[in-house]
ZAFINU-52805 format. One line per field, with one value per residue (C-alpha): chain; residue number from 0; y, x, z. Coordinates in Angstrom, 3 decimals, decimal comma. Layout:
BEGIN
chain = [A_...]
n = [NUM_...]
y = [Y_...]
x = [X_...]
z = [Z_...]
This chain:
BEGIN
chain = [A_A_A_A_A_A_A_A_A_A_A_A_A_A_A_A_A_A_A_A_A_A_A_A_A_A_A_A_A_A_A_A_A_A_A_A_A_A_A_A_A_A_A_A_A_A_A_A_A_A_A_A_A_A_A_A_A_A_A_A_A_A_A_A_A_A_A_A_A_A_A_A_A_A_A_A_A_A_A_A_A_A_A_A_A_A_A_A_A_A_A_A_A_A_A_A_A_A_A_A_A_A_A_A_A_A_A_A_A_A_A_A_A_A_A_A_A_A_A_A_A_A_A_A_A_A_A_A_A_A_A_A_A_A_A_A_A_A_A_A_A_A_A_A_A_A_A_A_A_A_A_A_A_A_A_A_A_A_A_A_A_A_A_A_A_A_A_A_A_A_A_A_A_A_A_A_A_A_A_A_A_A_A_A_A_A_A_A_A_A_A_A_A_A_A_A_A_A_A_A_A_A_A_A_A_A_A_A_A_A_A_A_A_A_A_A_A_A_A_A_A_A_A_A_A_A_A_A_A_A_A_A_A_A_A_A_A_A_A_A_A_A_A_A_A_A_A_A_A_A_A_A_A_A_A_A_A_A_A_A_A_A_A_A_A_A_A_A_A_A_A_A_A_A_A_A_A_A_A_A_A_A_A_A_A_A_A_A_A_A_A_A_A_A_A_A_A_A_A_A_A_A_A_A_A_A_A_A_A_A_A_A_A_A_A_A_A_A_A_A_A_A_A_A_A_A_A_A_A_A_A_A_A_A_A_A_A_A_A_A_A_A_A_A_A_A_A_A_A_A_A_A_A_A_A_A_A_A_A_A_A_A_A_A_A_A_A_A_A_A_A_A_A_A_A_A_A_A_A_A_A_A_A_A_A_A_A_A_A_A_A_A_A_A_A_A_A_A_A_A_A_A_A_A_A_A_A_A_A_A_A_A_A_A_A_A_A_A_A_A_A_A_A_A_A_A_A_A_A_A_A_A_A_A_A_A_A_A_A_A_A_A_A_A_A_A_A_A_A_A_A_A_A_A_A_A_A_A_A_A_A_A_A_A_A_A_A_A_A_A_A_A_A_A_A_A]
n = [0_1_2_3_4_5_6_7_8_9_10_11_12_13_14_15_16_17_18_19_20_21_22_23_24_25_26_27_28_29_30_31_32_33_34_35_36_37_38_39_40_41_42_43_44_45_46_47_48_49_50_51_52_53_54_55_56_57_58_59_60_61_62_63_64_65_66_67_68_69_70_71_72_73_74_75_76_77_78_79_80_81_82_83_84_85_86_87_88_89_90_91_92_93_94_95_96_97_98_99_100_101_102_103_104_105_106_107_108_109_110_111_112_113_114_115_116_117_118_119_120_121_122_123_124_125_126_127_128_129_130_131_132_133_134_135_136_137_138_139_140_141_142_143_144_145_146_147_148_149_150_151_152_153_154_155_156_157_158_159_160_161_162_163_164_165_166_167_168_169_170_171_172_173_174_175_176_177_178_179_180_181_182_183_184_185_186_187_188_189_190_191_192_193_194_195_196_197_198_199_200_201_202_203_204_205_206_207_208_209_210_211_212_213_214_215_216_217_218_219_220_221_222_223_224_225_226_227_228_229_230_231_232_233_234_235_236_237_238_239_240_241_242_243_244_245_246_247_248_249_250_251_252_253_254_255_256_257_258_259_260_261_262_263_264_265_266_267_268_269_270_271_272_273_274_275_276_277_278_279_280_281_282_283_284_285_286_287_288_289_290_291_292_293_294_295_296_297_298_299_300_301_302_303_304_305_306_307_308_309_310_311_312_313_314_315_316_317_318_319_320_321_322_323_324_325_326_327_328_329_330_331_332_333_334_335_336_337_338_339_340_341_342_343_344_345_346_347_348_349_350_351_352_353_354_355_356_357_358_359_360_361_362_363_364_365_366_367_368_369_370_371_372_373_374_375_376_377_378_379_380_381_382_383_384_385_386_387_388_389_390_391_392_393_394_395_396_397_398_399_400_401_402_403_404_405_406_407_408_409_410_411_412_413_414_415_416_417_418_419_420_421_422_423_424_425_426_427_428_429_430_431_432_433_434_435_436_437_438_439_440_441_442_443_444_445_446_447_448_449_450_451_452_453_454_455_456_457_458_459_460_461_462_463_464_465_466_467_468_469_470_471_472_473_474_475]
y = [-29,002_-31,304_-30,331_-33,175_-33,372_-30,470_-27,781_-28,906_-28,349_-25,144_-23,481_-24,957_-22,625_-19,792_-19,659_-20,564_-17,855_-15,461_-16,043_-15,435_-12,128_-13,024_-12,176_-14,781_-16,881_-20,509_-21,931_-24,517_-28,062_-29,011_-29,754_-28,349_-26,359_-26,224_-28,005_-31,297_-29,782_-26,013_-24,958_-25,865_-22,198_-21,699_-20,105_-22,759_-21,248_-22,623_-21,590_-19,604_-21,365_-19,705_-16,098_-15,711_-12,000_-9,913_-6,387_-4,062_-2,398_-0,085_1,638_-1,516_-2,256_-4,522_-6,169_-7,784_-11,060_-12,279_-10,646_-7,146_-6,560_-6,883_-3,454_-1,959_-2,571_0,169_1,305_0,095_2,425_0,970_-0,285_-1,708_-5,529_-7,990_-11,466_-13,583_-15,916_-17,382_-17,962_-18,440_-18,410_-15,088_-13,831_-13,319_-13,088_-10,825_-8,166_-4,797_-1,404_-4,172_-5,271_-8,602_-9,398_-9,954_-8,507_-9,150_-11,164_-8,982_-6,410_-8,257_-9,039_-11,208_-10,009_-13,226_-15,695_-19,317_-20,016_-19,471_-15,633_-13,663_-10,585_-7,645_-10,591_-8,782_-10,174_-9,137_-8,693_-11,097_-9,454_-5,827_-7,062_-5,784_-4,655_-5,411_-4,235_-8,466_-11,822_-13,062_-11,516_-10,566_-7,580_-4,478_-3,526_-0,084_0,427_-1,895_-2,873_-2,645_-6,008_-6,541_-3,671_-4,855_-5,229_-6,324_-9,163_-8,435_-11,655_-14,342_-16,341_-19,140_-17,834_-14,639_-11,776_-8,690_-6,267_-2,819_-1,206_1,764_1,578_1,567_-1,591_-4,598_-8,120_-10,083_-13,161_-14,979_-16,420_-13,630_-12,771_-14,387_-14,291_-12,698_-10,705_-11,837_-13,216_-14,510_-11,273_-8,283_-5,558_-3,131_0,143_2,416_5,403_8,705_10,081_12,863_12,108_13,943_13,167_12,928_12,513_14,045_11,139_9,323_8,885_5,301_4,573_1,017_-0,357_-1,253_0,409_-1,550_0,924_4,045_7,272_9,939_12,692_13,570_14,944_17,254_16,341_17,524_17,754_17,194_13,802_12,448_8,525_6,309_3,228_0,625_-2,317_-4,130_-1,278_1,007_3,742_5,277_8,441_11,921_14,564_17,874_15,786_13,460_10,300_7,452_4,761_5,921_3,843_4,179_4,187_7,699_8,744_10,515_11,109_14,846_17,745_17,029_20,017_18,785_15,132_14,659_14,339_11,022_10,941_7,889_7,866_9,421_7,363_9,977_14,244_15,652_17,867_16,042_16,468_14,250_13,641_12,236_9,101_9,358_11,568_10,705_12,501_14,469_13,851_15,904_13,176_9,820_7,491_6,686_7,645_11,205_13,665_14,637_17,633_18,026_16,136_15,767_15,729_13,225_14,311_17,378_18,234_17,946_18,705_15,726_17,130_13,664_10,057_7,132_3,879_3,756_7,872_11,063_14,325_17,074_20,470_20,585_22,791_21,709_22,917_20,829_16,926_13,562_11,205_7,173_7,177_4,299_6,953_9,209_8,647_10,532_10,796_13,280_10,305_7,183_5,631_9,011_10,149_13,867_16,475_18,632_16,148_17,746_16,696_18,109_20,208_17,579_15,150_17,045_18,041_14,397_13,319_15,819_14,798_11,301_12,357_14,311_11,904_8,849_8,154_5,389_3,218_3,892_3,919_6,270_7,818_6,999_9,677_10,436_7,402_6,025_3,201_4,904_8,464_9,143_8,870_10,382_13,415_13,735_13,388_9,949_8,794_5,307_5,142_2,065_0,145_-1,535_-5,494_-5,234_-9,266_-8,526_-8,045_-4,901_-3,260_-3,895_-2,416_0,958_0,577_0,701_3,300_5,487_4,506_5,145_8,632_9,562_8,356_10,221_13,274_13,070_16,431_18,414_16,407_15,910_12,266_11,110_7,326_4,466_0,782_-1,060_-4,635_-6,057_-3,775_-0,659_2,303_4,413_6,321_5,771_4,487_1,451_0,797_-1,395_-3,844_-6,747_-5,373_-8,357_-10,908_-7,943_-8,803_-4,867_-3,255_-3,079_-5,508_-4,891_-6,422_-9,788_-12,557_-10,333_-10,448_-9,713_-7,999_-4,815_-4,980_-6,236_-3,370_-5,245_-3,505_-0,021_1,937_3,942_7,054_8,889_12,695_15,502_17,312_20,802_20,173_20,120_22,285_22,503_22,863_20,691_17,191_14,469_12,928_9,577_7,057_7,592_5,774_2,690]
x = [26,115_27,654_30,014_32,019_33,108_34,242_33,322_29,534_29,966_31,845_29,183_26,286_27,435_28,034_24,990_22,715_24,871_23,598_20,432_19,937_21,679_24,598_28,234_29,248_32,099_32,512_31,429_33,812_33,576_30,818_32,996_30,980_32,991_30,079_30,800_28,246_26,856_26,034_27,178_25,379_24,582_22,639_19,338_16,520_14,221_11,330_9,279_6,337_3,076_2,293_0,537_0,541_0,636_0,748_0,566_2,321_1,172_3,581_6,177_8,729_12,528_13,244_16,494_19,542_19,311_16,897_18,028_16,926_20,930_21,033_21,838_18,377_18,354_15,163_11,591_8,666_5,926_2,542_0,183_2,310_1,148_4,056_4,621_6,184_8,720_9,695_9,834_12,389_11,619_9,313_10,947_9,455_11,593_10,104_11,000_10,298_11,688_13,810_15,634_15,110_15,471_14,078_11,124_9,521_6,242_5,211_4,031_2,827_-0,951_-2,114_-4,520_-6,350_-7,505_-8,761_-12,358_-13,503_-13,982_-17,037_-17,782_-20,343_-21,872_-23,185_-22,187_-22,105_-19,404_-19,828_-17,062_-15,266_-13,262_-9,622_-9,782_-5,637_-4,017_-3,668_-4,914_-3,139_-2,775_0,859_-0,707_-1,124_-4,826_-5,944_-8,973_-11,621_-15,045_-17,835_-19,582_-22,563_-22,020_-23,307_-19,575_-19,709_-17,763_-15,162_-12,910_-11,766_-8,034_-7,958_-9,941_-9,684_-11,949_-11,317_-14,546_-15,622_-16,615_-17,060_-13,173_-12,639_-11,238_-9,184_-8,554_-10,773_-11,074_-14,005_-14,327_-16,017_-18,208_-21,586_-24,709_-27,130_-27,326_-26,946_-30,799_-29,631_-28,375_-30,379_-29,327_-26,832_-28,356_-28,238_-30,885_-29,037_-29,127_-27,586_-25,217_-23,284_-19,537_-19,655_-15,228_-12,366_-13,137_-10,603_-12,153_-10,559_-10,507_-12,467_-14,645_-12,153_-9,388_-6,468_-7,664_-5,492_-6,918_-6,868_-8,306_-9,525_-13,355_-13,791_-16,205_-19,727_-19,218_-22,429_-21,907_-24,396_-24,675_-24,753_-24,655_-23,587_-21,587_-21,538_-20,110_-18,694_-20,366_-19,573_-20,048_-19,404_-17,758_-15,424_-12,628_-14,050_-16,067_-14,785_-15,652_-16,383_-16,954_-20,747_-19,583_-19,182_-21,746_-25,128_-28,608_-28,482_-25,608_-24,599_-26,080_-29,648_-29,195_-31,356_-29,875_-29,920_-32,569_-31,593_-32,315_-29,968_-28,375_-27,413_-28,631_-27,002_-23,747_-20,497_-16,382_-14,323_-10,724_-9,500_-7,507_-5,811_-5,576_-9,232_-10,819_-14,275_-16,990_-19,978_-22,205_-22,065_-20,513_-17,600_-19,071_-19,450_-16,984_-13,958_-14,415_-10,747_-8,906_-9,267_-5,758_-5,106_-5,604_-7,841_-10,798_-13,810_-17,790_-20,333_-23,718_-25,143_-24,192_-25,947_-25,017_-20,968_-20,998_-20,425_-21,881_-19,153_-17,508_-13,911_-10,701_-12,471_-16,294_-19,240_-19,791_-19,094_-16,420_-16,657_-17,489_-14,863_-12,002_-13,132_-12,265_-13,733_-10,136_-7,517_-4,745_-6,773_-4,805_-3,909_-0,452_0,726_-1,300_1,497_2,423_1,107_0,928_3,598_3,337_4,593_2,749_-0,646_0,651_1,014_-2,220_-4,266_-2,576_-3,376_-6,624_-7,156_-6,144_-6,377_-9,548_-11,039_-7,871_-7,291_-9,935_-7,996_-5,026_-2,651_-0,901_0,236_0,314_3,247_4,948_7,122_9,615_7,922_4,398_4,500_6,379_3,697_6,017_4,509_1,458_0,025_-2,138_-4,438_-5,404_-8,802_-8,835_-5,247_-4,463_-6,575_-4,033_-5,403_-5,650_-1,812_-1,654_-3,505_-1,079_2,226_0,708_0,359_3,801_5,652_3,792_5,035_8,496_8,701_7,255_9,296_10,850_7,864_6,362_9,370_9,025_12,204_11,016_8,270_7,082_5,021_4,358_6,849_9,996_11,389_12,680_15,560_16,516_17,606_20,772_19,461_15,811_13,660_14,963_13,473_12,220_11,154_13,606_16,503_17,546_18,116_14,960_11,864_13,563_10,971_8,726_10,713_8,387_5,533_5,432_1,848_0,577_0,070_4,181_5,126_3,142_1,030_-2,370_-0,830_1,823_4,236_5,087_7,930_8,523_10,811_8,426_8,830_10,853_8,526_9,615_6,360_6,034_4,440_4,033_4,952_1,496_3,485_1,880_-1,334_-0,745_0,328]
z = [-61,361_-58,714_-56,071_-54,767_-51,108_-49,030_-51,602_-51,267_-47,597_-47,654_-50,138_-48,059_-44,946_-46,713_-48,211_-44,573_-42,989_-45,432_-45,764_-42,136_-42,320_-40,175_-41,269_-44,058_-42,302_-42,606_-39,685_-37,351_-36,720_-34,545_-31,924_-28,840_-26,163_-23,563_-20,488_-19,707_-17,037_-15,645_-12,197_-9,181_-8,795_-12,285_-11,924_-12,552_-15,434_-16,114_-19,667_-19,082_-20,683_-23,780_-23,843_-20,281_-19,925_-16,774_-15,869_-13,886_-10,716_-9,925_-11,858_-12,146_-12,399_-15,312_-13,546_-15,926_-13,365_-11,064_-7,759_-6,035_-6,137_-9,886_-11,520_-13,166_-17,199_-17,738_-15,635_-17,014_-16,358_-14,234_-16,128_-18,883_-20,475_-20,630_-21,963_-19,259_-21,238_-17,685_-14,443_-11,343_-7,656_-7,205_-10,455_-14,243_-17,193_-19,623_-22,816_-22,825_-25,245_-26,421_-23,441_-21,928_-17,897_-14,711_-12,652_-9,279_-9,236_-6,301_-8,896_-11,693_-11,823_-14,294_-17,232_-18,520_-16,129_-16,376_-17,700_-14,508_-15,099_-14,885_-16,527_-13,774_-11,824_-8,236_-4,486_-0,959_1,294_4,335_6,377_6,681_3,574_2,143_-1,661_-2,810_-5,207_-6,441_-6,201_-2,915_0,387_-0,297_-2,322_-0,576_0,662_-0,685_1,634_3,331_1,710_4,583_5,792_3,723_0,373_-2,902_-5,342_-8,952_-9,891_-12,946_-12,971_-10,791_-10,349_-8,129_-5,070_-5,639_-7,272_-8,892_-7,990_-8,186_-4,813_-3,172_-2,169_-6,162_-8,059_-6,751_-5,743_-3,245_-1,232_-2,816_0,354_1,941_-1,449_-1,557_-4,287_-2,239_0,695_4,221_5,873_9,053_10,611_10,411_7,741_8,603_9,743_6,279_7,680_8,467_11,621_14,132_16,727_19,147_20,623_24,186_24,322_22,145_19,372_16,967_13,328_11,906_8,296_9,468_12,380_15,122_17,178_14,556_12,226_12,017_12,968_10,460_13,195_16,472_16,560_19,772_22,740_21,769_18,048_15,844_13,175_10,683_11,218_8,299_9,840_11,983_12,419_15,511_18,083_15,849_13,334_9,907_10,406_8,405_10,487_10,731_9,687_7,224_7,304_8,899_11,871_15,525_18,706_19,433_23,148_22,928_20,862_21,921_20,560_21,964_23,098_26,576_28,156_26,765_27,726_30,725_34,370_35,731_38,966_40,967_44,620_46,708_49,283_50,990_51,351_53,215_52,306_53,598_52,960_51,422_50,090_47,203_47,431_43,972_40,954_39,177_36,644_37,155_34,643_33,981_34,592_36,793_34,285_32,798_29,127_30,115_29,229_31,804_32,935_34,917_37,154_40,924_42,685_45,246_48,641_46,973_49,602_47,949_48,984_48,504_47,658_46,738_45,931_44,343_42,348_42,806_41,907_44,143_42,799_44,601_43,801_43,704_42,302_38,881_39,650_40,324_38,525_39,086_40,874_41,282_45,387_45,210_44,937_48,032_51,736_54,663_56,243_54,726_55,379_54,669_51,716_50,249_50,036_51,488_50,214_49,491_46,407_43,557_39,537_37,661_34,784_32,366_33,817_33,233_29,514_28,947_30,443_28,835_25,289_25,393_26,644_23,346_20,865_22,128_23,584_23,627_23,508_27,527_30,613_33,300_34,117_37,580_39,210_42,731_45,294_47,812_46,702_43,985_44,135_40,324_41,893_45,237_43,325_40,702_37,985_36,596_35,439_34,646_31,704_32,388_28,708_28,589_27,648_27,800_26,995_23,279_20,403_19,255_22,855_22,859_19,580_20,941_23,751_21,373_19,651_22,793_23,964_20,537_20,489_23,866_22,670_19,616_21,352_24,702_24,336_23,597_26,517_28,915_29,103_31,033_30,361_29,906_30,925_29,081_28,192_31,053_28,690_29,831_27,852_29,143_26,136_22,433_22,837_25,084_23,378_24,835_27,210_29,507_32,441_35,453_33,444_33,891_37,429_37,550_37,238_39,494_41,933_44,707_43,147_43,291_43,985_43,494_39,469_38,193_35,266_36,939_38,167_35,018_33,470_31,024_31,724_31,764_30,466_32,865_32,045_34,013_33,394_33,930_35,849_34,158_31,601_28,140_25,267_23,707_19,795_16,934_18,004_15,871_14,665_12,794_15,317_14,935_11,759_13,037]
């Protein structure tokens, strides 16, 4: 039957409106009421291309707008698949337990790649390599894959690959992946053998001093070697396996390694003095082990000397000093002898010494020139390539130890990298730039008075507390 005019229309809406379940009401006029444009400050969406579906990699906040500020619509759980249905800025727009909003990008990974994916194809590592978390170095790295290890190949995403290691599974550079194994360098040393600390040791988690340490290995501790990479070694150890310097390593204990026999240049028993605070070592070389140190001013006995060294017995028993820091004259460049190191100033030295060697080549202590030095109540710890970014690195790490263990230490303050530190309410502030501090050094700026090859490290004197040191640092 025909309906004429309006009543055609009328029925028409009522019964669209009802077949798609919605609540049976005539609808208006299409008169619009949207405005012809959106504000300036609209987010720009743009549609995601069809089934692209990521995956989380942490447990994620699904966000009612695309903003860190936006209040949190539900968790989804790590690990979950999700359907991007858009993008804006470093934001994804997806659905999940039936809400629909906003997540970071930062920890979505995506779950099908291009054509370009491969499916347990073997490479090597060309370099010490980071294994992240995704495909892009804004990803977080969860460990380092040695130079040269054998990884299979699961995927690849525009220069990136996700492989299985011996660090576990992650994300790439393909750039440092190759087919085959490296012929123009020799192989990496991969035979086990023993080795012996000759220094209190850090272990890194990779081969090089940015690596954090995760523990000190005493002097003269036994290690199995796995191998090498250029001067550092993977070894297995009291406190774990990790990387060593192969500076301080040695094929046998130090009281079976054989006594150096150079010619004597001189026999006969003499007396010296000690023109600075040096360390002793139990053999003539700056890779044996310290044995104590030598006040300045400190009578010693020569027995022998040969090749830059002094064999003498002092306060600290009978080994080795560098000739370079003895005088035959009790006064000849050697401040009073009644100017001895403090106690804090030993409890410092003797703390770096234990954790931190390797990252520092001597300690300063008494000389004129300075009321902290002369006094014995400050000590300059001398850092070794000192211009390199990661000797500066070691260096920060020393200094923000000291800082954050100043009480148990009595550190009254520190220099370091041309910035002086006072105390917490001040920081770190300019130090030859100031106009207020180290002043007598005007016109005579260097790196050693700007203190950029050592740090400076005042004490109390006597004041340490002692007590469980914070370890935090070492991390850095």
């Amino acid at each position: 039957m025909r309906i004429p005019g309006r009543t055609a229309a009328v029925a028409l809406a009522v019964t669209m409106t009802v077949g798609t379940g919605a609540q049976a009401v005539v609808a208006a006029p299409a008169k619009a009421d949207v405005p012809k444009s959106l504000p300036s400050t609209h987010l720009k969406v743009v549609a995601a291309k069809s089934s692209v579906t990521k995956r989380t990699t942490a447990n994620l906040r699904l966000r009612a707008k695309a903003t860190a500020n936006s209040a949190t619509l539900v968790v989804i759980p790590k690990g979950t698949k999700l359907t991007v249905l858009g993008t804006s800025g470093k934001w994804s727009k997806v659905k999940y337990a039936g809400k629909t909003g906003w997540s970071s990008n930062s920890y979505l990974d995506t779950v099908t790649s291009s054509s370009n994916t491969s499916s347990g194809t073997p490479k090597y590592t060309t370099a010490n390599l980071n294994l992240r978390t995704g495909a892009g170095t804004g990803y977080r790295s969860i460990g380092v894959i040695p130079k040269g290890e054998r990884v299979t190949v699961l995927q690849t995403s525009r220069g990136w690959a996700k492989v299985s290691s011996s660090r576990g599974t992650g994300w790439a550079s393909e750039s440092y992946l190759k087919s085959t194994a490296s012929s123009q360098k020799p192989a990496p040393e991969t035979s086990t053998t023993t080795g012996y600390t000759t220094a209190n040791l850090n272990l890194r988690t990779g081969a090089g001093i940015n690596y954090r340490s995760v523990g000190v290995i005493p002097s003269g501790s036994k290690l199995t070697i796995h191998r090498s990479s250029g001067n550092w070694a993977q070894v297995t150890s009291s406190k774990g396996t990790g990387w060593v310097s192969k500076s301080y390593l040695a094929k046998a204990p130090a009281t079976q390694s054989p006594k150096p026999t150079p010619k004597p240049e001189q026999t006969q028993t003499t007396t010296a003095y000690a023109t600075v605070a040096v360390n002793q070592r139990s053999g003539a070389g700056t890779s044996y082990r310290v044995l104590g140190v030598v006040q300045a001013g400190e009578k010693v006995t020569v027995q022998s000397a040969a090749n830059g060294w002094s064999k003498v017995s002092s306060s600290v028993g009978t080994g080795y000093i560098s000739s370079s820091y003895l005088s035959s004259s009790a006064t000849q460049g050697a401040p009073s002898t009644s100017a001895k190191v403090r106690n804090d100033t030993t409890l410092v030295m003797n703390t770096v010494r234990r954790l931190f060697a390797g990252d520092y080549t001597s300690f300063g202590t008494i000389r004129s020139g300075s009321v902290g030095h002369s006094s014995g109540r400050a000590v300059d710890v001398m850092i070794p390539n000192y211009k390199s970014a990661s000797s500066i690195a070691a260096g920060d790490r020393i200094a923000q130890f000291l800082l954050d263990n100043r009480q148990q230490l009595g550190v009254s303050y520190l220099i370091w990298q041309d910035k002086i530190w006072l105390g917490p309410s001040k920081g770190w502030e300019p130090y030859s730039t100031s106009g207020k501090y180290g002043t007598q050094f005007t016109n005579n700026w260097t790196d050693n008075t700007r203190h950029m090859n050592h740090i400076h490290v005042e004490t109390f004197g006597d004041s340490a507390t002692g007590g469980a040191l914070n370890y935090s640092a070492l991390n850095g």
